[in-house]
PASEBA-1860 file (N, C-alpha, C; in nm, 3 decimals):
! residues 281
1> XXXXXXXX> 3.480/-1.707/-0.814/3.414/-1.771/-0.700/3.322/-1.885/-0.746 ~ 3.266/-1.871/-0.881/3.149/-1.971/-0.900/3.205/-2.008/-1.052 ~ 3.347/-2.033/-1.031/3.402/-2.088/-1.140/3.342/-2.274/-1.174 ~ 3.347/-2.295/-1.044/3.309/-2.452/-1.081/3.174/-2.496/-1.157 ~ 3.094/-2.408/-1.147/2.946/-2.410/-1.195/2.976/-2.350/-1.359 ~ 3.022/-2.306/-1.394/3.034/-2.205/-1.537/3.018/-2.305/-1.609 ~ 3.080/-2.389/-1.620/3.069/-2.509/-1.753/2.946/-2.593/-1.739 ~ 2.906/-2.637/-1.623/2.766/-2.714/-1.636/2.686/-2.599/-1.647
9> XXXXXXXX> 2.652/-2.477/-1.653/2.542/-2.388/-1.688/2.555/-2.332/-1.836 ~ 2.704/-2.314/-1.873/2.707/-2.317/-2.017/2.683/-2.453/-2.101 ~ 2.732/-2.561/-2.008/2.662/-2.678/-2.065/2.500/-2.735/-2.132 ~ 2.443/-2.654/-2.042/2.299/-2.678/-2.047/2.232/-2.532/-2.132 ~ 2.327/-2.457/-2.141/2.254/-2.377/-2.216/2.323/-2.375/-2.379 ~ 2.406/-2.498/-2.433/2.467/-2.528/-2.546/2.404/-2.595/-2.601 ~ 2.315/-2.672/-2.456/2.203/-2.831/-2.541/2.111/-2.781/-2.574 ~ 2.066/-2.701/-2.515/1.952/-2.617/-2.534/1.974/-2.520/-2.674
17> XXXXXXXX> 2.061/-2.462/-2.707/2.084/-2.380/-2.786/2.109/-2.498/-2.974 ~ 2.145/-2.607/-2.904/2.168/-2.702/-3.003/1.990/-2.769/-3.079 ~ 1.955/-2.784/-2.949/1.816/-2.835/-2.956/1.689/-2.711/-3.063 ~ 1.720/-2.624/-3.012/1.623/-2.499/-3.093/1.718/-2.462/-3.193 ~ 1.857/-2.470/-3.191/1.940/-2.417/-3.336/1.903/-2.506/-3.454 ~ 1.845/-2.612/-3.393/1.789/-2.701/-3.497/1.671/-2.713/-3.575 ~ 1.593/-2.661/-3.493/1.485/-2.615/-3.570/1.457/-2.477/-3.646 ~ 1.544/-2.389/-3.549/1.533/-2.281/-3.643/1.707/-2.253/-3.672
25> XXXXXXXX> 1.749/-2.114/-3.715/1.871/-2.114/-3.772/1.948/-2.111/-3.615 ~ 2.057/-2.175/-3.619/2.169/-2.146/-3.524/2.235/-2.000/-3.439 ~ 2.197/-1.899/-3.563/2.243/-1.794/-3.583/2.136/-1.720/-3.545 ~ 2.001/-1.759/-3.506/1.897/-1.683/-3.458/1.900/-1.665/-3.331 ~ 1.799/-1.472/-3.296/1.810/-1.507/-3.216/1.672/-1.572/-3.103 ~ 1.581/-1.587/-3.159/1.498/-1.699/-3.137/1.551/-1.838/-3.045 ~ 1.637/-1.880/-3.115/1.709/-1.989/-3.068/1.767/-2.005/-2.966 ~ 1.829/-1.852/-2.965/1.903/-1.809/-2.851/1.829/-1.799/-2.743
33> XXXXXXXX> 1.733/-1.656/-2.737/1.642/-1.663/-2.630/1.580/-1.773/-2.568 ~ 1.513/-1.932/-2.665/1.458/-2.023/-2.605/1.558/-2.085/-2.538 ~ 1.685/-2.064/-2.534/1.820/-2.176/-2.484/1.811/-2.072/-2.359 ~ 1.794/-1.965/-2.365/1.813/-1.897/-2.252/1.659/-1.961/-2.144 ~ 1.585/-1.950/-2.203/1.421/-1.970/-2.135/1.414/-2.068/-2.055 ~ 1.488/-2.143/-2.147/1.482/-2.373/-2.114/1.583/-2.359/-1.979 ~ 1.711/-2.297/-2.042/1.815/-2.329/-1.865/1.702/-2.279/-1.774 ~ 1.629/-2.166/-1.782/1.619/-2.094/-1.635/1.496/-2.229/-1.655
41> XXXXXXXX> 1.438/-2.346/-1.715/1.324/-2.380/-1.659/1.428/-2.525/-1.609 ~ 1.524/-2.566/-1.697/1.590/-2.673/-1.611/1.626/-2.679/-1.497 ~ 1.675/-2.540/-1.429/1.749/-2.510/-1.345/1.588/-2.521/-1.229 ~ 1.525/-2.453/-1.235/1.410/-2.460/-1.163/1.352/-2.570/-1.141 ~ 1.308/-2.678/-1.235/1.279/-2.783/-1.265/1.344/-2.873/-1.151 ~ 1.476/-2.847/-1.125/1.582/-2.918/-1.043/1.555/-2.881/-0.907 ~ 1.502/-2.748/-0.911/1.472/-2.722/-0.779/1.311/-2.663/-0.721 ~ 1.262/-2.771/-0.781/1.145/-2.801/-0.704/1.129/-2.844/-0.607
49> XXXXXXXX> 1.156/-2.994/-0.608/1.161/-3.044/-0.419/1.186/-2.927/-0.306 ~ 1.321/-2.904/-0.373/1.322/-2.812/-0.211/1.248/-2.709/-0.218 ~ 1.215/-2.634/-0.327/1.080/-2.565/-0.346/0.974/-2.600/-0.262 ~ 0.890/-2.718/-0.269/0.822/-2.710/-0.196/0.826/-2.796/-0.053 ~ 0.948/-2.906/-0.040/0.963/-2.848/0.084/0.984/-2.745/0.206 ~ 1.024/-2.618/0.148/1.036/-2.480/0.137/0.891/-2.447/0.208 ~ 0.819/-2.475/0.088/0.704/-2.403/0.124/0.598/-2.489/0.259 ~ 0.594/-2.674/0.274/0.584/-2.747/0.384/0.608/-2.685/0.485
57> XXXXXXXX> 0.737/-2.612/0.502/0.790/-2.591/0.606/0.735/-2.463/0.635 ~ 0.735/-2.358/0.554/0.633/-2.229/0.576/0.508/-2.246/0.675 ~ 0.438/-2.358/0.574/0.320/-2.389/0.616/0.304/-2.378/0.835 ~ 0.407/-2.502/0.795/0.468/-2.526/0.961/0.482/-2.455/1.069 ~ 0.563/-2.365/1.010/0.601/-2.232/1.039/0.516/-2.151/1.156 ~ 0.436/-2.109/1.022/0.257/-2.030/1.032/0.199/-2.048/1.133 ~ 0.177/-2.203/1.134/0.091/-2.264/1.270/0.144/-2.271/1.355 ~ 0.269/-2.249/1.373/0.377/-2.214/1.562/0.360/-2.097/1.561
65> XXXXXXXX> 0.319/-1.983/1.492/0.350/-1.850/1.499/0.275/-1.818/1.635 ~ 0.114/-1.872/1.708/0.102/-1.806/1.820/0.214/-1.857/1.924 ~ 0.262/-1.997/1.958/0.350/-2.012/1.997/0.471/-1.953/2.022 ~ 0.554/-1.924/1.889/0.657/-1.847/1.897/0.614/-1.679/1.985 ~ 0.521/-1.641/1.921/0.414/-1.517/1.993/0.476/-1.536/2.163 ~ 0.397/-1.604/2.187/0.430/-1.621/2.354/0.564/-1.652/2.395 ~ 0.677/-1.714/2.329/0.771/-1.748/2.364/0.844/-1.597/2.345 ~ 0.811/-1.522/2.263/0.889/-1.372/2.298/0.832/-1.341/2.406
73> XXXXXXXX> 0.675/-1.306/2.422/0.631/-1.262/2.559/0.700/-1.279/2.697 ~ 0.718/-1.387/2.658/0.757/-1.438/2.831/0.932/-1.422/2.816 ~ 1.010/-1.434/2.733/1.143/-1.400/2.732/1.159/-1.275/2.658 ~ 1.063/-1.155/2.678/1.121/-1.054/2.637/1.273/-0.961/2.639 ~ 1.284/-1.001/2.751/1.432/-0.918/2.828/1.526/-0.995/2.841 ~ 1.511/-1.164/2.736/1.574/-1.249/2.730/1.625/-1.275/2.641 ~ 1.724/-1.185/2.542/1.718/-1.225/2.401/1.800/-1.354/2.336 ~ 1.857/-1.410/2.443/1.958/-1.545/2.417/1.843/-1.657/2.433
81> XXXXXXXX> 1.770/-1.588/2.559/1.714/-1.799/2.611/1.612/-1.750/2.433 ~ 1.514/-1.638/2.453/1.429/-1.644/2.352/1.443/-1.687/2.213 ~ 1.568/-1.670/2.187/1.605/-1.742/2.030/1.654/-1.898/2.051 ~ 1.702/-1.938/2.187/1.697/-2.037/2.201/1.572/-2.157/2.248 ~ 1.475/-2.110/2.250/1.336/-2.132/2.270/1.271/-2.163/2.147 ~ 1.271/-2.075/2.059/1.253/-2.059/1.935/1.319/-2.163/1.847 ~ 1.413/-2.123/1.868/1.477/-2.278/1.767/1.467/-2.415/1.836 ~ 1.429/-2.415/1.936/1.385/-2.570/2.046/1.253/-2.605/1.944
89> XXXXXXXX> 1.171/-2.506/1.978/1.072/-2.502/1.934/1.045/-2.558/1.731 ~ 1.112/-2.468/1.640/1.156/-2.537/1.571/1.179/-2.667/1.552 ~ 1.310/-2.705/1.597/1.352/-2.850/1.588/1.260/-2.978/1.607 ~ 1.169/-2.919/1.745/1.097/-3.022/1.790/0.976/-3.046/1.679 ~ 0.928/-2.936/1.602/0.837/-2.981/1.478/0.869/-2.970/1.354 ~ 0.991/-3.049/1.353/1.094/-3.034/1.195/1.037/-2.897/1.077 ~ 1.020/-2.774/1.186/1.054/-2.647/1.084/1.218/-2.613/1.079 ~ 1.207/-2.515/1.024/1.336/-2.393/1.018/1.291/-2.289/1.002
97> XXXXXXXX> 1.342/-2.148/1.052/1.346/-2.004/1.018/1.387/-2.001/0.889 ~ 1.478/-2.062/0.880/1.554/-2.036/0.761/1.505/-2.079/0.628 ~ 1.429/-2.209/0.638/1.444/-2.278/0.548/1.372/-2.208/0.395 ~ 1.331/-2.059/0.393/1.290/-2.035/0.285/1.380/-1.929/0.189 ~ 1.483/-1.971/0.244/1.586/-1.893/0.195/1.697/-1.998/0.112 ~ 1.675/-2.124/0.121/1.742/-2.212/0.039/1.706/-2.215/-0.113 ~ 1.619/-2.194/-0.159/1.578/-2.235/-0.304/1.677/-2.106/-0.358 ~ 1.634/-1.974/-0.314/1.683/-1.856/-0.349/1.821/-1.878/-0.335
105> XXXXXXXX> 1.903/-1.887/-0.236/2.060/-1.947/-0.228/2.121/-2.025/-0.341 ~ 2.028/-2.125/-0.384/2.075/-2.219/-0.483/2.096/-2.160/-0.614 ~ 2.012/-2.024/-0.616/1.979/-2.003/-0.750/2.100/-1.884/-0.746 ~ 2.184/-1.845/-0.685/2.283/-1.719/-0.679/2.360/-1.766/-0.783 ~ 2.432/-1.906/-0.727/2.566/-1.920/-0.869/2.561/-1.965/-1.007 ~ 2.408/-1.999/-1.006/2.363/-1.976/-1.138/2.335/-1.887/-1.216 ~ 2.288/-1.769/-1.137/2.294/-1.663/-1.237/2.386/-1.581/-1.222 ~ 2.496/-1.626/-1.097/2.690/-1.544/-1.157/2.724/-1.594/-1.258
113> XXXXXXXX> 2.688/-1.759/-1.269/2.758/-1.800/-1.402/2.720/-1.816/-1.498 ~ 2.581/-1.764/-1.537/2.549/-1.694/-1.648/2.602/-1.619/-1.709 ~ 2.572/-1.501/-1.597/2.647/-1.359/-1.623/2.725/-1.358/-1.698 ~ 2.856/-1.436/-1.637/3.029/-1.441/-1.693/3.009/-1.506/-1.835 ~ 2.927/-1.623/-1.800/2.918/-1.672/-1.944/2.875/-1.577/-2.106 ~ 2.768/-1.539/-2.043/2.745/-1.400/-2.132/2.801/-1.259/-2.151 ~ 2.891/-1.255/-2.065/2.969/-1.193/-2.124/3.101/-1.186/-2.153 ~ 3.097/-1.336/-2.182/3.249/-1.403/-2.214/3.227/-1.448/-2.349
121> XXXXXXXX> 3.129/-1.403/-2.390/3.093/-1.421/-2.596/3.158/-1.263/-2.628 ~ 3.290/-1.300/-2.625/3.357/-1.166/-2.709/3.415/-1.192/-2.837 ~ 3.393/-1.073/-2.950/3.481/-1.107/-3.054/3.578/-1.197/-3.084 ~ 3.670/-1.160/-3.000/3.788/-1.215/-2.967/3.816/-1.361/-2.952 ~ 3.728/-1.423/-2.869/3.742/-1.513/-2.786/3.694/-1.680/-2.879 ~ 3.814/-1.747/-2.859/3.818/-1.879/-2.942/3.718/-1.955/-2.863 ~ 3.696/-1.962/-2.759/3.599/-2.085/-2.701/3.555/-2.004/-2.576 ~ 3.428/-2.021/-2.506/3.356/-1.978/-2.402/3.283/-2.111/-2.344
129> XXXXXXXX> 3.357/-2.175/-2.257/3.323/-2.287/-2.146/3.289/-2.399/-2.294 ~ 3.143/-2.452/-2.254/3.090/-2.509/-2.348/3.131/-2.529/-2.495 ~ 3.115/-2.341/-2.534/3.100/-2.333/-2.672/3.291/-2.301/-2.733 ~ 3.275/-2.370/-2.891/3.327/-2.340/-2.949/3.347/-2.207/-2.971 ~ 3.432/-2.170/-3.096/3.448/-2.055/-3.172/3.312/-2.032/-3.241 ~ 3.262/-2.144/-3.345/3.132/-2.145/-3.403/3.015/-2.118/-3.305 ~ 3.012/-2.160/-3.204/2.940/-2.138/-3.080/2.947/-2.016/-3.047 ~ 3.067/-1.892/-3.035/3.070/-1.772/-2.982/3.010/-1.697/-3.075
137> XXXXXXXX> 3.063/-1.715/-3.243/3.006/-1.640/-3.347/2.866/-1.624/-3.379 ~ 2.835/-1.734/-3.309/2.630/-1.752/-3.322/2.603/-1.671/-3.267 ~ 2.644/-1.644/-3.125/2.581/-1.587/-3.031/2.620/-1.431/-3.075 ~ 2.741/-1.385/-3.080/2.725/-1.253/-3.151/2.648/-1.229/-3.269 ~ 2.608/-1.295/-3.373/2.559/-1.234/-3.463/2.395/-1.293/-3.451 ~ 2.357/-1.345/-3.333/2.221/-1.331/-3.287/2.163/-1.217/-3.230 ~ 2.046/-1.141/-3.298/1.957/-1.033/-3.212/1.844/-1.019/-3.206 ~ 1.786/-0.985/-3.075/1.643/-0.939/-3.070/1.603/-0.823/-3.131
145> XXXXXXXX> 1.504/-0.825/-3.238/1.493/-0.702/-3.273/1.586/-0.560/-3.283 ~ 1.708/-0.611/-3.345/1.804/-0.570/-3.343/1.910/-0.541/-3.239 ~ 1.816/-0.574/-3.145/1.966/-0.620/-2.939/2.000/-0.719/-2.937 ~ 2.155/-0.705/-2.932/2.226/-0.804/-2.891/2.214/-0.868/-2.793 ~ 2.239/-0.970/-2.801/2.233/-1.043/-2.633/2.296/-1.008/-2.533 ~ 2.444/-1.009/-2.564/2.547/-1.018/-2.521/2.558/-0.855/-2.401 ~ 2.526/-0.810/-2.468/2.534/-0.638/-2.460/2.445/-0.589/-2.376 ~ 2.440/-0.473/-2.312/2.362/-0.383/-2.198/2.342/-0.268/-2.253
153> XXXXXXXX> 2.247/-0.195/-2.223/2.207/-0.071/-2.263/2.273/0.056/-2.230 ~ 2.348/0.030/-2.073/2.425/0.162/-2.060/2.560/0.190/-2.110 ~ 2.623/0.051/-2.250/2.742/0.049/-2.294/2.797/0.155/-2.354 ~ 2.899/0.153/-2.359/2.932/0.250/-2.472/2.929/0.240/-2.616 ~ 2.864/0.365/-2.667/2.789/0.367/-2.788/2.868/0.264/-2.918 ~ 3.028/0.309/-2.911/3.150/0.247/-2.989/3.143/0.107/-2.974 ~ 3.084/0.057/-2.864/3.136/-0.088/-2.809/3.029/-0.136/-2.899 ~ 2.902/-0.099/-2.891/2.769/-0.106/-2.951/2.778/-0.140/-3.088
161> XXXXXXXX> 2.844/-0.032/-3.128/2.825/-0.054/-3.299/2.937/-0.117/-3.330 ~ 3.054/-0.151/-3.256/3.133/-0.251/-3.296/3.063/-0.443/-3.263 ~ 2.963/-0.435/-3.223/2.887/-0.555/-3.189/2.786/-0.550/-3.261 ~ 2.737/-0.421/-3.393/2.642/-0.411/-3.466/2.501/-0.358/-3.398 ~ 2.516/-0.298/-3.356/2.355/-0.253/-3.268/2.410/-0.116/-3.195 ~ 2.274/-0.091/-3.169/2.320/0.033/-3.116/2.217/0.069/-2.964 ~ 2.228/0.202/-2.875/2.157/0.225/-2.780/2.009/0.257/-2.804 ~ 1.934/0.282/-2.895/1.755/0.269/-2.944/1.713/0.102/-2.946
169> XXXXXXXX> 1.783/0.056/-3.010/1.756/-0.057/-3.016/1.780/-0.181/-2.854 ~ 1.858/-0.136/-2.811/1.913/-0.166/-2.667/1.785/-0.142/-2.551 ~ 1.750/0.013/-2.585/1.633/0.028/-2.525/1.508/-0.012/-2.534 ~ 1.504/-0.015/-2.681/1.327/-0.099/-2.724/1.333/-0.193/-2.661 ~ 1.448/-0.325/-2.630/1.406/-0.483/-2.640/1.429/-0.466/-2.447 ~ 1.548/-0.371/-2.405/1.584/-0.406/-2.279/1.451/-0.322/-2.164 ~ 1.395/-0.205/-2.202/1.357/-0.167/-2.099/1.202/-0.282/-2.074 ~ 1.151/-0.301/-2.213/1.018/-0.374/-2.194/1.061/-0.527/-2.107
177> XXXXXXXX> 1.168/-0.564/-2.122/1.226/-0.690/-2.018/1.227/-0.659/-1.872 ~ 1.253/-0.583/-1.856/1.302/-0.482/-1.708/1.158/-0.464/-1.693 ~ 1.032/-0.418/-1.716/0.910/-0.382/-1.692/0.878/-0.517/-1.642 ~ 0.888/-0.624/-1.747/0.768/-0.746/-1.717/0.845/-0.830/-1.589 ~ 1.001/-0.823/-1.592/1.010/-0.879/-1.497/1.015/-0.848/-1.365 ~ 1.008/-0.674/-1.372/0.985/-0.598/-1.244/0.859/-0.634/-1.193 ~ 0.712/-0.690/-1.314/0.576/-0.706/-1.252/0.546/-0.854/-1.196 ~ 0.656/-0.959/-1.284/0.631/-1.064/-1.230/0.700/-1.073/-1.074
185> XXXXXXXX> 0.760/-1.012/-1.054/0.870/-1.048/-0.927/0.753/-0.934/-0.808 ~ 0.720/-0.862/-0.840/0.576/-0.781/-0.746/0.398/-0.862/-0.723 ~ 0.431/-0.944/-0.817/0.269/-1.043/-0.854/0.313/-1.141/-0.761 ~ 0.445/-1.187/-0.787/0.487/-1.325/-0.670/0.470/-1.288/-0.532 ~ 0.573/-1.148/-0.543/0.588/-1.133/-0.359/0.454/-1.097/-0.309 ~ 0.358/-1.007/-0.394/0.263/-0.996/-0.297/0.163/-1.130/-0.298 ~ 0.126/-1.182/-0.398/0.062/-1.292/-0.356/0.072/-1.409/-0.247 ~ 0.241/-1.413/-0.225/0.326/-1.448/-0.107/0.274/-1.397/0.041
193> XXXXXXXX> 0.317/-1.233/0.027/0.247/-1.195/0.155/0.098/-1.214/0.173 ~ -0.017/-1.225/0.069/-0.135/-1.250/0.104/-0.194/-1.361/0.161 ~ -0.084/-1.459/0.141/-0.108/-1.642/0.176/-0.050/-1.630/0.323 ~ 0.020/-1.533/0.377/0.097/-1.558/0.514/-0.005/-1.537/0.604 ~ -0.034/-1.629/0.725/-0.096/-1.613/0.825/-0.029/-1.620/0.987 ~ -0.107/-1.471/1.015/-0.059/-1.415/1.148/0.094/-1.378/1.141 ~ 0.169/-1.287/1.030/0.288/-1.281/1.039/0.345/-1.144/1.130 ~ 0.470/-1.183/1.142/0.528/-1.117/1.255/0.532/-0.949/1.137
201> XXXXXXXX> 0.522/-0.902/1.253/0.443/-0.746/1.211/0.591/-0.654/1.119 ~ 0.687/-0.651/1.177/0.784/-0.607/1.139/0.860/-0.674/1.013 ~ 0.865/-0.823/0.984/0.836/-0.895/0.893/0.803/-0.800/0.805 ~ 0.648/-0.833/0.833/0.534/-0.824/0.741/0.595/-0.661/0.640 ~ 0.617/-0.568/0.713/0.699/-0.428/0.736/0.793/-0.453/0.626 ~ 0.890/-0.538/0.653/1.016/-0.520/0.563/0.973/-0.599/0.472 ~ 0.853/-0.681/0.424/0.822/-0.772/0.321/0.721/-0.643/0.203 ~ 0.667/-0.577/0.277/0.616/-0.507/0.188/0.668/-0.383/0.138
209> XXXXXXXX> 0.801/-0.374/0.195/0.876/-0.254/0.110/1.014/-0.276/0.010 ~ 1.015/-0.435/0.053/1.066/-0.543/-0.090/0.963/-0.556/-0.195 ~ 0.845/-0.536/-0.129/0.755/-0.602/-0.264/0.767/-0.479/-0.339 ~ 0.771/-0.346/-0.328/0.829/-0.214/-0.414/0.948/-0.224/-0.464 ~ 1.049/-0.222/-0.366/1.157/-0.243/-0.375/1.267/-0.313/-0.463 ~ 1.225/-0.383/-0.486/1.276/-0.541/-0.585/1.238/-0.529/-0.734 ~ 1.124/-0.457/-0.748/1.088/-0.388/-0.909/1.163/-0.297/-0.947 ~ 1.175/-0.199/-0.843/1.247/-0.070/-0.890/1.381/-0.072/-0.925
217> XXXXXXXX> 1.458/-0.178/-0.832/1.590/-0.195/-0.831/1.622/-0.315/-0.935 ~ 1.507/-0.380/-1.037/1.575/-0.405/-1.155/1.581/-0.316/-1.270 ~ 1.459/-0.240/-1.260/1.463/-0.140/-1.378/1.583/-0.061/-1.362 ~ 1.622/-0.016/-1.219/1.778/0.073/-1.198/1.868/-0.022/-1.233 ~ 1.872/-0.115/-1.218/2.045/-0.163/-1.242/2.000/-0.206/-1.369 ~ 1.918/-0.223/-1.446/1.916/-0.241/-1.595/1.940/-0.143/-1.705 ~ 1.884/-0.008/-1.612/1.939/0.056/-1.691/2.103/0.171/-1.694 ~ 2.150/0.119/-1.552/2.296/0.177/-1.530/2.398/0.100/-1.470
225> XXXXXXXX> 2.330/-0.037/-1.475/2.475/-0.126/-1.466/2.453/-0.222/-1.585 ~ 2.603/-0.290/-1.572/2.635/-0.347/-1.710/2.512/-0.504/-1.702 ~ 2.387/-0.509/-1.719/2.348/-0.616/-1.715/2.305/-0.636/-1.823 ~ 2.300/-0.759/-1.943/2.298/-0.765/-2.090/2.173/-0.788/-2.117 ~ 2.139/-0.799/-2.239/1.962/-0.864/-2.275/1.955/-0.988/-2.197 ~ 2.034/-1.050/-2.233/2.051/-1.185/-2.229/2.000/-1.254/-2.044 ~ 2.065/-1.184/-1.966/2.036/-1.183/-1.817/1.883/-1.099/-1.783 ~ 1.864/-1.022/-1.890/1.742/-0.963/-1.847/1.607/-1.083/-1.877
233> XXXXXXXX> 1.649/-1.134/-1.989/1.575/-1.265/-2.061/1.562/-1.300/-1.919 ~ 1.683/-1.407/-1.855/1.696/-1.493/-1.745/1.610/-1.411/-1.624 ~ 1.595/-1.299/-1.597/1.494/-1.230/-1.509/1.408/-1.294/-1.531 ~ 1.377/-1.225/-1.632/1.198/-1.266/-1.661/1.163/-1.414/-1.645 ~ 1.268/-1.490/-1.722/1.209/-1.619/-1.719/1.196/-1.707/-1.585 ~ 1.282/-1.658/-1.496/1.261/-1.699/-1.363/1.192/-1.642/-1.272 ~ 1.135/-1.546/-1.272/1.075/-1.464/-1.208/0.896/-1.508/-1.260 ~ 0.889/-1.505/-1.380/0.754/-1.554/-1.443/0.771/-1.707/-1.392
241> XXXXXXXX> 0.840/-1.752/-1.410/0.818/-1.937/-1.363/0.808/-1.883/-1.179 ~ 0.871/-1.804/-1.110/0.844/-1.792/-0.993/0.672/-1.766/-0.910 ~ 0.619/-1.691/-1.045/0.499/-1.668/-1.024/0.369/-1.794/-1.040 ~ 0.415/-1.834/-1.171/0.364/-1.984/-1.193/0.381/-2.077/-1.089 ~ 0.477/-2.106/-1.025/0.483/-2.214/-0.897/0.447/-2.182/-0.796 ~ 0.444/-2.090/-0.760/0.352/-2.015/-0.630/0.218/-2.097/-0.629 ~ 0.144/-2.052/-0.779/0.059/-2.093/-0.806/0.000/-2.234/-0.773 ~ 0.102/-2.293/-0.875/0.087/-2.462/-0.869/0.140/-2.513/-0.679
249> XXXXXXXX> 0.227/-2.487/-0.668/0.295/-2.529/-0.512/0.165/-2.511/-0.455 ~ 0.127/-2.381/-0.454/0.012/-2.349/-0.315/-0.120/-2.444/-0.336 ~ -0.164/-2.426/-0.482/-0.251/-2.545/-0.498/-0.224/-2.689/-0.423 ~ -0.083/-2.738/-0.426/-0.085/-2.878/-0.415/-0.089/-2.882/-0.277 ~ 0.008/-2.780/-0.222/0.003/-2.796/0.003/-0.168/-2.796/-0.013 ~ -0.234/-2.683/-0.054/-0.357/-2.681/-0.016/-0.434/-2.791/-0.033 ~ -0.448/-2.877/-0.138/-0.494/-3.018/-0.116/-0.458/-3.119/-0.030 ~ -0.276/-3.095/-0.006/-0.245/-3.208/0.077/-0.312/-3.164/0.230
257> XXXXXXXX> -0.294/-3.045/0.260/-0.361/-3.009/0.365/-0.488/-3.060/0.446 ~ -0.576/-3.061/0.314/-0.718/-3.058/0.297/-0.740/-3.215/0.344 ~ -0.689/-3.253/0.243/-0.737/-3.491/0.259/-0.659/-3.512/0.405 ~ -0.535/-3.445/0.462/-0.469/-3.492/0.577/-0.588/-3.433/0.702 ~ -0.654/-3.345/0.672/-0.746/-3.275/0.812/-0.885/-3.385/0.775 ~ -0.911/-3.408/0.687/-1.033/-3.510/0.609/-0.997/-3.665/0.665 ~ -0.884/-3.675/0.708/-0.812/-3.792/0.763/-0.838/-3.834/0.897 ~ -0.841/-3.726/0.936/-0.841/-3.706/1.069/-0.964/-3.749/1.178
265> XXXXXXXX> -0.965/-3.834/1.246/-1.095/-3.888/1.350/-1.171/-3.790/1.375 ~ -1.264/-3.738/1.357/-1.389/-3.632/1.372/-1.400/-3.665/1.536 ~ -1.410/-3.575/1.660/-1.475/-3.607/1.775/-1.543/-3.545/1.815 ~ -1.680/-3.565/1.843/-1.861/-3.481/1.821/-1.858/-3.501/1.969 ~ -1.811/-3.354/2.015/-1.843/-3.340/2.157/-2.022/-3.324/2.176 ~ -2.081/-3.348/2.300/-2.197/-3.343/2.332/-2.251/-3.219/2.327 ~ -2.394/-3.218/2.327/-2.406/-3.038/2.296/-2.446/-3.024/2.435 ~ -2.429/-2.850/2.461/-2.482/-2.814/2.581/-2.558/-2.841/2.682
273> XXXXXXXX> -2.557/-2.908/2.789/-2.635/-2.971/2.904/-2.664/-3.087/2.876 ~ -2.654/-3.161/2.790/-2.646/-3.335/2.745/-2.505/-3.407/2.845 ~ -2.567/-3.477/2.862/-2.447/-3.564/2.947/-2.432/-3.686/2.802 ~ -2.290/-3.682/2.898/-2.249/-3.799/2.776/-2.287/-3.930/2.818 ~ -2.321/-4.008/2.689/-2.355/-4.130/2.698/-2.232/-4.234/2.743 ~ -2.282/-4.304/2.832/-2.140/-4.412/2.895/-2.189/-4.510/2.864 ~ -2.093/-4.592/2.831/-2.074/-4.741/2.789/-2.141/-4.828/2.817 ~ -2.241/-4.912/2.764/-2.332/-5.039/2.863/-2.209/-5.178/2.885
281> X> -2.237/-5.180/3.018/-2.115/-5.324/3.065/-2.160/-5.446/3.023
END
């Protein structure tokens, strides 16, 4: 399905792997991991704009929320006109419902075609997208603290030691990956929900049993589906850069916010029982 993407993501993670194989050995796996680090920051890097147009539009959002409020009120028993109200409503102040679901969308066939990529470094195998033969052999005989990249912890033991490593070692490097990126991806979402104002209650409901939710279910599929070091790396590293831009993004709306209301004509209504002053002709 996300065949067309495989070669520009192994692409960028060959330059990358070329770039640090150079400073340190080729065959490290140092080298490896930073080629892994750099795609997930290129790839992000690329998708900033809509990042924080993303988040513009949140902003947007927020401030129709009593609006939208009343537009259910009054079309309660209306559930066609009411979503069509809603998205009127929308359009007319260039938001979207949707629109915070694009950055996340973009980022799906990048990390299918990771995946495949990593685990298309087999013995066997003369060339993997990008890489050569010399290219595949690096990557197998690169390890973290004795984990392979390539490899997952719930493999079979045979497969393991025919790739030189084994399940202790699988566990030292993989579960502490699975921890940090289970905490960065819980630091984002809730700091997320703490910035939302006046959110819809049920929302709010299913946002905070993702913010559990989404930790637990990497440590589970890390440790009983086939997911390799290598993708666990790519967790973390996107998930920690996810937390970092929160950061930086919210800083910058919040300034632009700030000078655009600072912009704005001040009008000093009269105080209580003062009549206003009228114009001399």
């Amino acid at each position: 399905m996300f065949d067309f993407i495989l070669f520009p993501v192994s692409a960028v993670l060959w330059f990358w792997h070329a770039v640090f194989g150079a400073v340190f050995s080729p065959d490290s796996g140092l080298a490896w991991v930073l080629a892994i680090v750099f795609l997930v920051f290129t790839i992000r890097a690329v998708l900033l704009k809509p990042a924080l147009s993303q988040l513009r539009s949140a902003r947007r959002s927020q401030k129709l929320a009593p609006q939208v409020q009343k537009i259910r009120e009054r079309y309660r028993n209306d559930q066609r006109r009411m979503a069509s109200e809603v998205q009127k409503l929308h359009a007319a102040e260039g938001t979207s419902a949707f629109a915070g679901c694009l950055p996340a969308l973009l980022q799906i066939p990048v990390f299918f075609s990771l995946y495949w990529v990593l685990r298309d470094f087999t013995p066997g195998a003369q060339s993997n997208q990008a890489f050569d033969r010399a290219g595949v052999l690096s990557f197998l005989n690169a390890d973290v603290f004795g984990a392979k990249l390539g490899n997952w912890i719930n493999q079979p033991v045979a497969e393991l030691a025919a790739f030189g490593t084994d399940r202790p070692h699988m566990i030292a490097v993989g579960v502490p990956l699975m921890v940090l990126a289970g905490l960065a991806t819980f630091l984002s979402m809730r700091m997320s929900m703490r910035r939302q104002v006046n959110p819809n209650p049920q929302l709010a409901s299913i946002t905070a049993f993702m913010t559990y939710l989404a930790p637990v279910s990497m440590l589970v599929s890390g440790l009983f589906f086939p997911v390799p070091i290598g993708v666990l790396l790519y967790f973390l590293a996107t998930n920690a850069w996810t937390f970092g831009q929160q950061q930086v993004l919210t800083w910058f709306v919040d300034r632009e916010e700030a000078r655009a209301e600072a912009a704005r004509p001040k009008v000093i209504a009269p105080r209580p029982g003062q009549k206003p002053k009228q114009r001399k002709r």
